[in-house]
C-alpha positions as CSV (number, residue, x, y, z in Angstrom):
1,X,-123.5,195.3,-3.9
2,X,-122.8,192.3,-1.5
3,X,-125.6,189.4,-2.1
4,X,-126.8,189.0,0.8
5,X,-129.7,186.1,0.6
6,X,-131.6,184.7,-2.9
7,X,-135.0,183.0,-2.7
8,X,-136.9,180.9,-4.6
9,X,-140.2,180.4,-4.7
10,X,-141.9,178.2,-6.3
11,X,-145.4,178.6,-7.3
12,X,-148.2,177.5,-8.8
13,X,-151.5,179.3,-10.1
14,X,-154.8,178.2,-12.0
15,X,-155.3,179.7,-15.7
16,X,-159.2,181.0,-15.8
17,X,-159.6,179.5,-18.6
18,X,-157.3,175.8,-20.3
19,X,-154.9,176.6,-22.9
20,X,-154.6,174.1,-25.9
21,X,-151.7,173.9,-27.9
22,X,-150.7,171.1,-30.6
23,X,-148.8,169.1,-27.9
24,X,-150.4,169.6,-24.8
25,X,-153.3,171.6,-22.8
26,X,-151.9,173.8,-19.8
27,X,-154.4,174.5,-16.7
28,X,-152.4,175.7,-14.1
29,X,-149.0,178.1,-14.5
30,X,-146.4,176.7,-12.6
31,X,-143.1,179.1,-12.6
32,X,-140.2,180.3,-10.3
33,X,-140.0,183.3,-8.7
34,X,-136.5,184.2,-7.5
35,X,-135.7,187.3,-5.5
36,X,-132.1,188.5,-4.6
37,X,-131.6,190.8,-1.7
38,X,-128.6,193.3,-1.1
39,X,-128.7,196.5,0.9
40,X,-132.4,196.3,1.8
41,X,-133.1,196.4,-2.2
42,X,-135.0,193.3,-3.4
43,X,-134.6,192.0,-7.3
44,X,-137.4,190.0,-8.6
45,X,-137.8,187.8,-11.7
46,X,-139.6,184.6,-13.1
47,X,-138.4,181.8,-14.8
48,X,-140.1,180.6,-17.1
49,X,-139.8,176.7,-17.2
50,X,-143.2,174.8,-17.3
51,X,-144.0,171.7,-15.3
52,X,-143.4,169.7,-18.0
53,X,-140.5,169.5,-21.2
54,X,-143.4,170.4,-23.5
55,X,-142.3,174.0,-24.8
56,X,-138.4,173.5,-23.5
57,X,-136.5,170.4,-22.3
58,X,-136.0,172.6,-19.5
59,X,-138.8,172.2,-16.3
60,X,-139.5,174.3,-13.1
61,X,-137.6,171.2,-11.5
62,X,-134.3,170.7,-13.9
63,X,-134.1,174.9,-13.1
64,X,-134.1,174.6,-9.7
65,X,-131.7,172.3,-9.6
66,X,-129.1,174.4,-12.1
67,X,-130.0,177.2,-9.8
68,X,-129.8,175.4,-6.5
69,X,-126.2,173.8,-7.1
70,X,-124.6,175.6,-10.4
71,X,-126.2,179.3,-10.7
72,X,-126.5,180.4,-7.2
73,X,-123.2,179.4,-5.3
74,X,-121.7,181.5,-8.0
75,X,-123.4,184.7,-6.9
76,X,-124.1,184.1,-2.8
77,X,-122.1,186.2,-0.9
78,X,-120.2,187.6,-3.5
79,X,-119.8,191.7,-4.9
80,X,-121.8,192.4,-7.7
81,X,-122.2,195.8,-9.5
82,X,-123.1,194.8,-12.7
83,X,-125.1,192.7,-15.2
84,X,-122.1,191.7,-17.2
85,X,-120.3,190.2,-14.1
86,X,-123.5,188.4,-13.7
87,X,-123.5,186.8,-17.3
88,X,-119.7,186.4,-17.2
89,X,-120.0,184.4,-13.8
90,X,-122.5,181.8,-16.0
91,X,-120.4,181.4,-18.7
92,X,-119.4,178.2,-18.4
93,X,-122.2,177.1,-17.4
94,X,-124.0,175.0,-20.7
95,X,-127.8,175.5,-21.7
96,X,-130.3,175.6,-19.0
97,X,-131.6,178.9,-20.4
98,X,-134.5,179.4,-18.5
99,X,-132.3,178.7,-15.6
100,X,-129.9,181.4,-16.0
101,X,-132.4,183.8,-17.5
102,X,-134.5,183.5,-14.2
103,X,-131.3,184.4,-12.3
104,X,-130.0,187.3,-14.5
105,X,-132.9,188.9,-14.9
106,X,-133.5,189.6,-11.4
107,X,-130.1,191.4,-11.0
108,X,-131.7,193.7,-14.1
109,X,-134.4,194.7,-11.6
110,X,-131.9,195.3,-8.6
111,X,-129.5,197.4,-10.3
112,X,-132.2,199.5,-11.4
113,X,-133.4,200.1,-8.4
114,X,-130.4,200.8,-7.2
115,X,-129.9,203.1,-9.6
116,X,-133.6,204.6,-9.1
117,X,-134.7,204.0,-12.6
118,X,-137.1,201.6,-14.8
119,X,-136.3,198.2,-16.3
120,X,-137.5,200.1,-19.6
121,X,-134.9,202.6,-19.4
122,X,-132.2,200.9,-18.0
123,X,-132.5,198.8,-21.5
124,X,-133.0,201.8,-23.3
125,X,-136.1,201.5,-24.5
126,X,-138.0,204.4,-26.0
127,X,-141.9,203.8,-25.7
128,X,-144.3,204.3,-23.0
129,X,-146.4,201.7,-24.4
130,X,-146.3,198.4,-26.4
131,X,-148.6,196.8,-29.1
132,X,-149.9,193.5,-27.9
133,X,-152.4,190.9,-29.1
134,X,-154.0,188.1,-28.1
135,X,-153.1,184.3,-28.9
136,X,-156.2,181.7,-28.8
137,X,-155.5,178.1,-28.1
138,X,-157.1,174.5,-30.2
139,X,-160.7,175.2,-29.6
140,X,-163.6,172.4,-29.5
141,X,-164.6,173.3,-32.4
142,X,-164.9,176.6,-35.3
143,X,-168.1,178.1,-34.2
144,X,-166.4,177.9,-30.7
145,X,-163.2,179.5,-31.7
146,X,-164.8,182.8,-33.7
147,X,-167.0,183.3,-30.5
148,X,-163.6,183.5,-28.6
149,X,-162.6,185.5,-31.2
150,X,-165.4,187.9,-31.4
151,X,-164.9,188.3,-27.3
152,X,-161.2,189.4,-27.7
153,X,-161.8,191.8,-30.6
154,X,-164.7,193.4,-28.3
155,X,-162.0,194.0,-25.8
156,X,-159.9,195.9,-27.7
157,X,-157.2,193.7,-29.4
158,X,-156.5,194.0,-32.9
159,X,-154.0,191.4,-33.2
160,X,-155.3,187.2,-33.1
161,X,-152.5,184.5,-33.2
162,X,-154.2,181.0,-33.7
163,X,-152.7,178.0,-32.6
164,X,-152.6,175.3,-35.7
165,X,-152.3,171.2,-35.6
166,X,-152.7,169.3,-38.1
167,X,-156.0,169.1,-39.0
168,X,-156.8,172.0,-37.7
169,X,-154.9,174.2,-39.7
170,X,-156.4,175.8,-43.7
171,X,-160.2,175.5,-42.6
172,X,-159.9,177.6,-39.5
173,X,-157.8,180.2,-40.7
174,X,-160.4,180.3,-43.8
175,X,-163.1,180.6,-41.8
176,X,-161.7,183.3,-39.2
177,X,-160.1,185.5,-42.5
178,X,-164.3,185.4,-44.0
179,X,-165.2,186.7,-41.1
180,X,-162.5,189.3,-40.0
181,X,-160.9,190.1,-44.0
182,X,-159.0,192.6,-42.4
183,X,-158.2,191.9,-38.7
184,X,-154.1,191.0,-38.2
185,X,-153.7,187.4,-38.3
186,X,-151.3,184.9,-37.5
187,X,-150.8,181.4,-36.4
188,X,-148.7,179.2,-34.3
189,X,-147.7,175.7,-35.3
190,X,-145.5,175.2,-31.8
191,X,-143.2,172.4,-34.5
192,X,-146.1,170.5,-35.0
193,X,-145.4,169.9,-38.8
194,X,-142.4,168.7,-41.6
195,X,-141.3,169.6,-45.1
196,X,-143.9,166.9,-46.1
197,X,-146.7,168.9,-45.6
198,X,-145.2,171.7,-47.4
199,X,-148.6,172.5,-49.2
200,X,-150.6,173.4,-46.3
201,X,-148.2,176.6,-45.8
202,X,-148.5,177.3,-49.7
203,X,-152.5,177.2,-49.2
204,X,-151.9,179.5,-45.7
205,X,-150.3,182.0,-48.4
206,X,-153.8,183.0,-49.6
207,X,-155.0,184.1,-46.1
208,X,-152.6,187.8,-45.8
209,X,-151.0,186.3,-42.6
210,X,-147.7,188.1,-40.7
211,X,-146.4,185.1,-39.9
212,X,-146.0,181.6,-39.4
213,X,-144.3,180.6,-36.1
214,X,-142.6,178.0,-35.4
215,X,-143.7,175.5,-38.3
216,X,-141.0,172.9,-38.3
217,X,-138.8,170.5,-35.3
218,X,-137.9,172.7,-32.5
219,X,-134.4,172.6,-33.0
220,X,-134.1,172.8,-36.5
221,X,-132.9,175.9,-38.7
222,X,-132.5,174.2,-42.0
223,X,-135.6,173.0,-42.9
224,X,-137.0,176.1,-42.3
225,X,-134.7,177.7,-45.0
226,X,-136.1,175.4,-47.1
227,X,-139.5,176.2,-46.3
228,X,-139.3,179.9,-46.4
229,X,-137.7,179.8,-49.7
230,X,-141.3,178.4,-51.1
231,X,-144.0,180.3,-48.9
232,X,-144.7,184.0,-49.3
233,X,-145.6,184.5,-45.8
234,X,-142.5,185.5,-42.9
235,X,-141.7,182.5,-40.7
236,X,-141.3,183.5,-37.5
237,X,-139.2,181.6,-35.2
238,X,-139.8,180.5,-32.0
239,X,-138.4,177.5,-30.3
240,X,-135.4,177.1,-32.6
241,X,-133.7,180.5,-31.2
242,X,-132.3,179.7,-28.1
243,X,-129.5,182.1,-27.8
244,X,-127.9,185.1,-30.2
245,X,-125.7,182.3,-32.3
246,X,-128.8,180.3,-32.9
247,X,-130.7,184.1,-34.2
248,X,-126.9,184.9,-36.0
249,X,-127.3,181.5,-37.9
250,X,-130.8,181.6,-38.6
251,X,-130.6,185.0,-40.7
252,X,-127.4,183.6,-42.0
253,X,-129.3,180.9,-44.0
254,X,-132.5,182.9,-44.8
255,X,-134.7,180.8,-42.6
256,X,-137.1,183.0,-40.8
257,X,-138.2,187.0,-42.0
258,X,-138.9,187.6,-38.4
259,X,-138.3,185.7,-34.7
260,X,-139.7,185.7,-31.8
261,X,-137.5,187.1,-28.4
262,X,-138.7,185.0,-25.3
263,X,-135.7,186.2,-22.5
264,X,-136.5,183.1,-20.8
265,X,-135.6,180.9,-24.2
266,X,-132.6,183.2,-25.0
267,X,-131.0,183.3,-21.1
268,X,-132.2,186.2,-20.3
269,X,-132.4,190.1,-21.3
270,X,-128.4,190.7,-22.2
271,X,-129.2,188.2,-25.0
272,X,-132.6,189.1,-25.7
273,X,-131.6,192.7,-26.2
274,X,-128.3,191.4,-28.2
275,X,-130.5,189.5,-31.1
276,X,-132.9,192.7,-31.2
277,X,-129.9,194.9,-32.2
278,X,-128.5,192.2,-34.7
279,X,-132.5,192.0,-36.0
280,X,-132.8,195.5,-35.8
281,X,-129.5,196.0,-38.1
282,X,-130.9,193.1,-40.7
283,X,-133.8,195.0,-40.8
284,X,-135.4,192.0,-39.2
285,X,-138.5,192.7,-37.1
286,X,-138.9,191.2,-33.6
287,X,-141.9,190.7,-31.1
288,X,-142.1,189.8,-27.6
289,X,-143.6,186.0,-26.8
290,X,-145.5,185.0,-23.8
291,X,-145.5,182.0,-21.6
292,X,-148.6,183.1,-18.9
293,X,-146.0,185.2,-17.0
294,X,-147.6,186.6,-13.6
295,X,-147.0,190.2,-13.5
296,X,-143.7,190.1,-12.5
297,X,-142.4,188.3,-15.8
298,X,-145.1,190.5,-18.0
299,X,-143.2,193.6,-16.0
300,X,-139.9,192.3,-17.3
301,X,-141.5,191.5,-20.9
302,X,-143.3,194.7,-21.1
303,X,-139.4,196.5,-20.6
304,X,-137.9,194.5,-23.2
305,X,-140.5,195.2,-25.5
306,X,-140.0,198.8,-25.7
307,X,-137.0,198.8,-27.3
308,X,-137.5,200.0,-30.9
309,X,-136.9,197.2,-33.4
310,X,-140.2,195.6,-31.5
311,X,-142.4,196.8,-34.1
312,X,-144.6,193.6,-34.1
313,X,-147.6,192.9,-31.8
314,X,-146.8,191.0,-28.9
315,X,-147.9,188.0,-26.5
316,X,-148.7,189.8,-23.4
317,X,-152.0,190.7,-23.2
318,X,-153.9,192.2,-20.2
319,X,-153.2,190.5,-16.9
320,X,-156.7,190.2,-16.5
321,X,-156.8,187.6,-18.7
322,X,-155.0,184.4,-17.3
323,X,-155.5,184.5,-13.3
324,X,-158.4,185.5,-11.1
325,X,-155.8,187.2,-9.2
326,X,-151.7,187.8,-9.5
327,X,-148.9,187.9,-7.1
328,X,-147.7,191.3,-7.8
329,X,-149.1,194.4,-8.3
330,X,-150.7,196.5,-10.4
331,X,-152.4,194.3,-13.2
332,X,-151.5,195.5,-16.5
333,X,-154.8,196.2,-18.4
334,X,-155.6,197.0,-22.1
335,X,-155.5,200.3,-23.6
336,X,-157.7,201.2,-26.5
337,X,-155.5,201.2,-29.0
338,X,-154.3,197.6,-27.9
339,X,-151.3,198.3,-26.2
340,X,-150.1,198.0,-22.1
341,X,-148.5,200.6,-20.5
342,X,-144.7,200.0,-20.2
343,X,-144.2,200.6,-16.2
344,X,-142.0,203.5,-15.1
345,X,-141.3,202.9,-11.7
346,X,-137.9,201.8,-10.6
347,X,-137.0,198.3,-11.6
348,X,-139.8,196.3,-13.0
349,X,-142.2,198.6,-11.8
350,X,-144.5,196.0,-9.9
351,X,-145.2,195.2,-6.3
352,X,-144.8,191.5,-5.0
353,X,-148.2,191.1,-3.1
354,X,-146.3,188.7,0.2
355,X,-149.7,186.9,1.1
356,X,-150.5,185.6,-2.8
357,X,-146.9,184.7,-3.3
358,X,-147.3,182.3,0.4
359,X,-150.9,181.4,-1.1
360,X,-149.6,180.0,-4.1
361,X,-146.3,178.6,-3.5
362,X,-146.0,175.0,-3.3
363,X,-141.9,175.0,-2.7
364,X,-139.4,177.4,-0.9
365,X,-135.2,177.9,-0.3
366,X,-133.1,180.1,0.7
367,X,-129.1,181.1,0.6
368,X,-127.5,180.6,2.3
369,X,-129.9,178.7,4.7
């Protein structure tokens, strides 16, 4: 397939409700949504960076300038048939994840459209539907967070991931395990603590958690080792694992019992799907993580999490939840057994609604031009 044009567009949307983690509270999602184009098919994909080197040292504005003059003159213009040409073509290319994931991932959705079948099975993923939960940011205070709480579970989900600071961190987990004993728990530290504070993990070891993410520095591997070798609950990580080597190395030294597959952290679904066959192997269990994708990265998400080593509840809960309206098409809603329907529709298996996507986009290119 000749690439005939790629887009982006960048855009920007209001969360219904603010999001607090331990470094910073998010209020709008700001993402990019890249489309290629070839033979009157249209690939679409979002990349992930944030506003702001808060989760990643990676922004919406550092990707669009690896995509702008590194990724895309690679691929304009040129004959592409396949994903591993793609990935190939970027290999010498450093970091910049998010960047290369955005990219990557929309030739996933173009070859299988191509190809006339979903993202799911073009991954090979084997179920129709995926378990998914529901993470709650730093509330204003406890009573305020087990009213959220008690909304959620009303919905339907039977999953709750906390988000923990210091300081907010044993008595909130206490309070929410007296009143749910049996509900699935975890929590989310996003690297807001050190080894120093070992014994606030060895108290979380009371509570029947299934997991700790992300505890320690976002780069780091050894600590962690360190720490898991004292805790009974899994660590999970997150921001740590930004490619296969860093998941190889992790399991290596014993330093997580399960990590979390973001495609955006990992660059994109040929890695994400190459560390869920070397977890699946270890007998590691893996889950999908959100970042508030619109529908179109929740599509792509939804896909990768049917693969069967995803055996953990994931991030992506019902569209419904983050935006009083999307730029793509349908919403995904919640089931009532807590999952979302994995879409089955050629590609991603979602609609790009034109007039939202002009709404809400604050910046637009095209290649050639």
């Amino acid at each position: 397939m000749k690439i005939e044009q790629i887009e982006l567009h960048q855009v920007e949307l209001p969360l219904l409700h603010p999001f607090e983690l331990s470094s910073e509270i998010i209020f709008n999602k700001v993402c990019i949504i890249i489309s290629v184009h070839s033979g009157g098919i249209s690939g679409y994909s979002e990349c992930t960076a944030e506003a702001g080197p808060w989760y990643s040292s990676e922004t919406s504005g550092t990707a669009w300038h690896i995509l702008q003059e590194f990724l895309i003159p690679r691929i304009i213009g040129k004959d592409i048939n396949s994903i591993d040409e793609v990935v190939q073509k970027f290999s010498g290319i450093r970091g910049n994840q998010m960047a290369k994931a955005g990219l990557e991932d929309a030739f996933w959705d173009l070859i299988a459209k191509a190809n006339s079948i979903s993202l799911s099975k073009m991954m090979g993923g084997v179920c129709d539907k995926i378990p998914v939960g529901v993470s709650i940011g730093i509330e204003s205070s406890i009573n305020k967070l087990l009213d959220v709480i008690e909304k959620h579970l009303s919905e339907g989900y039977k999953r709750v991931k906390l988000k923990i600071k210091p300081g907010w961190d044993i008595d909130i987990v206490k309070a929410v395990r007296e009143r749910w004993p049996n509900i699935l728990l975890q929590v989310d530290a996003n690297s807001a603590y050190t080894l120093e504070q070992i014994q606030i993990f060895k108290e979380l070891d009371q509570f029947n958690l299934l997991l700790i993410e992300q505890p320690l520095h976002y780069e780091d591997i050894v600590d962690h080792s360190k720490l898991q070798a004292e805790i009974k609950t899994p660590i999970c990580l997150d921001e740590s694992i930004h490619s296969f080597e860093h998941a190889k190395w992790a399991l290596e030294i014993n330093a997580c019992k399960v990590i979390n597959i973001k495609p955006g952290r990992v660059g994109g679904f040929t890695a994400a799907i190459k560390i869920h066959d070397l977890c699946e192997k270890k007998g590691i269990p893996v889950w999908c993580g959100g970042m508030f994708e619109t529908n179109i990265g929740r599509a792509g998400n939804a896909a990768l999490a049917s693969l069967p080593n995803f055996t953990l509840p994931g991030d992506d809960s019902a569209s419904a939840r983050y935006f009083k309206e999307d730029i793509a098409e349908p919403n995904f809603v919640l089931n009532n057994d807590s999952t979302i329907t994995v879409p089955s529709k050629p590609g991603i298996g979602v609609e790009i609604i034109p007039d939202r996507l002009a709404h809400y986009r604050i910046k637009y290119q095209s290649f050639p031009e």
